[in-house]
C-alpha positions as a Markdown table, in Angstrom:
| # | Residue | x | y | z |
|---|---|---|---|---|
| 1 | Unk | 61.7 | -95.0 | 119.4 |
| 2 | Unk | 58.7 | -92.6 | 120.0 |
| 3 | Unk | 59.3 | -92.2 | 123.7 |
| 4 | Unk | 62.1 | -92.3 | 126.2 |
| 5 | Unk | 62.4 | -95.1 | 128.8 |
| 6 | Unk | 61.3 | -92.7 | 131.4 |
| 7 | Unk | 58.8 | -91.8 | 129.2 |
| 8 | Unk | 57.7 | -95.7 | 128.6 |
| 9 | Unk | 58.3 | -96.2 | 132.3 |
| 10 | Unk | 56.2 | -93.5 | 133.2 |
| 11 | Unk | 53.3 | -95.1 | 131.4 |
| 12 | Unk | 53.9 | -98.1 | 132.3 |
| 13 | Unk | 53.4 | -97.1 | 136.2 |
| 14 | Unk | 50.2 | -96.1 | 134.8 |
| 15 | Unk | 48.9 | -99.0 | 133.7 |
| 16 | Unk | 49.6 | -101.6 | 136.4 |
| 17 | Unk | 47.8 | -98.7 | 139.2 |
| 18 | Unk | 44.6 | -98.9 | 136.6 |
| 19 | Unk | 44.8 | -102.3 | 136.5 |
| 20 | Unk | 45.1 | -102.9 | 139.9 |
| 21 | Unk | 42.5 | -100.1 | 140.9 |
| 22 | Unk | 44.3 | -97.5 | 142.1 |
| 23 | Unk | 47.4 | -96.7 | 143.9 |
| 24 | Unk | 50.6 | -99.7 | 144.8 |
| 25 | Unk | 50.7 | -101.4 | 148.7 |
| 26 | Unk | 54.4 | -100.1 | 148.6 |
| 27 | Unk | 55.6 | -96.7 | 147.4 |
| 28 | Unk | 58.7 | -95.5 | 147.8 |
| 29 | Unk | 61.8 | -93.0 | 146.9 |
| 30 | Unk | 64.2 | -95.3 | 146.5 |
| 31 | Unk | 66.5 | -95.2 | 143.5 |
| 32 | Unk | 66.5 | -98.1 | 140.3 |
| 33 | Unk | 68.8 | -99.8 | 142.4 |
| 34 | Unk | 67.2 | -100.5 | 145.3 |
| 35 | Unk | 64.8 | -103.4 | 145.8 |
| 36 | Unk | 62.5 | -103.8 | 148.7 |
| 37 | Unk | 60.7 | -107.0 | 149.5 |
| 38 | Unk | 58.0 | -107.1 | 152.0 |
| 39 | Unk | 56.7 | -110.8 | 153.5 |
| 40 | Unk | 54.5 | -111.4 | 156.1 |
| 41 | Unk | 55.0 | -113.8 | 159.1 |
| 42 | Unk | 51.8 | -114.3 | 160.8 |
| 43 | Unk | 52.9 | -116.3 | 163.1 |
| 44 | Unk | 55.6 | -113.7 | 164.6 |
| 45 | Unk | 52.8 | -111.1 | 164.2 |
| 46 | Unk | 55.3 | -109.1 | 161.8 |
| 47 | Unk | 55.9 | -107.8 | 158.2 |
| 48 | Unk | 59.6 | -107.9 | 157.5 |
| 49 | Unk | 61.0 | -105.3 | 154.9 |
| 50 | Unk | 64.2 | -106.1 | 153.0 |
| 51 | Unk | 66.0 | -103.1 | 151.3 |
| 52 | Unk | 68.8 | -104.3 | 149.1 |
| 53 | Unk | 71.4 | -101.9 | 146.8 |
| 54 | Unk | 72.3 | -103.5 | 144.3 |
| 55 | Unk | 74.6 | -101.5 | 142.1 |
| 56 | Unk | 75.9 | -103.3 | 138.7 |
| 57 | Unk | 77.4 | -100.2 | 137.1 |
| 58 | Unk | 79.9 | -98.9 | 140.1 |
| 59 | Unk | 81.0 | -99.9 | 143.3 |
| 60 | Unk | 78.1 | -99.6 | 145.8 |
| 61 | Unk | 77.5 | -96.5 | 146.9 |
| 62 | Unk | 75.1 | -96.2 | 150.1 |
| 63 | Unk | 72.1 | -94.8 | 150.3 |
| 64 | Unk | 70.3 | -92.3 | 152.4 |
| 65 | Unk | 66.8 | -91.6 | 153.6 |
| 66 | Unk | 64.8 | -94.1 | 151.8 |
| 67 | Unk | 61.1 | -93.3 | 152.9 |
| 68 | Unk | 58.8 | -96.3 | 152.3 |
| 69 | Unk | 55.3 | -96.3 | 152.6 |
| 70 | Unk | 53.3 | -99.4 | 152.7 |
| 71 | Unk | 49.2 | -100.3 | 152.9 |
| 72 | Unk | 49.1 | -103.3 | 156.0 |
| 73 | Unk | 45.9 | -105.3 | 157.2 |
| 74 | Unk | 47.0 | -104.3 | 160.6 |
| 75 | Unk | 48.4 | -101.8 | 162.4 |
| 76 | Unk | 52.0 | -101.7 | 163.4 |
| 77 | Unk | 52.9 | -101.2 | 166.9 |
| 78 | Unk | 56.7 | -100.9 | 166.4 |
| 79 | Unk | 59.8 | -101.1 | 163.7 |
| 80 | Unk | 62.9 | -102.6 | 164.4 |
| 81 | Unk | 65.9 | -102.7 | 162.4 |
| 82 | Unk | 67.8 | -105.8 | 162.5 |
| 83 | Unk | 70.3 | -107.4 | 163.6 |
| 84 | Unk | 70.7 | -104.2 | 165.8 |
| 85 | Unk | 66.8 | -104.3 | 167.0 |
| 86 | Unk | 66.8 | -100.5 | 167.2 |
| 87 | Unk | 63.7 | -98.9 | 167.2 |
| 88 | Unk | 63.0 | -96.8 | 164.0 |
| 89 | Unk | 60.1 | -93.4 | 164.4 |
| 90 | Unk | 57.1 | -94.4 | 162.1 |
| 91 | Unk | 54.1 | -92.6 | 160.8 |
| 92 | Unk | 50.7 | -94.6 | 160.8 |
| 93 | Unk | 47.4 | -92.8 | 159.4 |
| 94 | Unk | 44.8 | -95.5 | 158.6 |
| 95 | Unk | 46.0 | -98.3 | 157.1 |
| 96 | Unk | 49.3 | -96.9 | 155.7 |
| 97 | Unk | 52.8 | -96.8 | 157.7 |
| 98 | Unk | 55.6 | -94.9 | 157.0 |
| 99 | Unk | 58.9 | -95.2 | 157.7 |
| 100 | Unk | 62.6 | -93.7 | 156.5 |
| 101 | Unk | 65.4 | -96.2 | 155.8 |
| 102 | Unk | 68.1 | -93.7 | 157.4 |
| 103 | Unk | 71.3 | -95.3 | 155.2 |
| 104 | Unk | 71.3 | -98.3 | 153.2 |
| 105 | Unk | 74.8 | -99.8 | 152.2 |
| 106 | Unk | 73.8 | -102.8 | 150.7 |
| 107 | Unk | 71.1 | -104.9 | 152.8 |
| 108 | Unk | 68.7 | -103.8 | 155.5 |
| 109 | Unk | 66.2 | -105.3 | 157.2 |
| 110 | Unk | 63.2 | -104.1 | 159.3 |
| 111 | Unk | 60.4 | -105.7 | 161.2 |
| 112 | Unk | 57.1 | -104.4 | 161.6 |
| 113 | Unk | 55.5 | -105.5 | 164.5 |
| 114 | Unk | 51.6 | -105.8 | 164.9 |
């Protein structure tokens, strides 16, 4: 192989922001095994963010302070994690919102209400 997988990731990461004109909707700091789904439910007026950890290799080790960032068609007025419904701090300049994921275990949800 002429390049590593970071390497090949790397470019790949590239590729899909030309292709899609510039920078990704969702941007995180979340690790390889972390996924994070986002759905809209218009007629809640929310977004909901799943985070799942999903660790094949060990048991599952939490974790901590996964910022996401995500470009929304409207702006949020508040987060809630759920079941808990706490409220979570957010950052919102234009049409991005920020928020930090304090600890994930293995499943978290959040609800970004407009």
């Amino acid at each position: 192989e002429l390049y590593t997988k970071s390497e090949q990731r790397k470019f790949f990461i590239n590729m899909l922001k030309k292709a899609l004109g510039g920078e990704f909707s969702l941007t995180t700091n979340a690790p390889k095994c972390v996924e994070i789904a986002v759905s809209e439910q218009a007629d809640k007026n929310r977004y909901v963010v799943n985070i799942l950890n999903f660790q094949t290799d060990s048991p599952t080790v939490p974790v901590y302070n996964t910022n996401v960032s995500l470009k929304l068609d409207k702006p949020v007025k508040r987060i809630l994690n759920v079941p808990a419904e706490t409220e979570i701090p957010f950052k919102q300049n234009g049409n991005t919102v920020e928020f930090t994921a304090e600890k994930v275990d293995i499943f978290e949800m959040f609800l970004l209400e407009y």
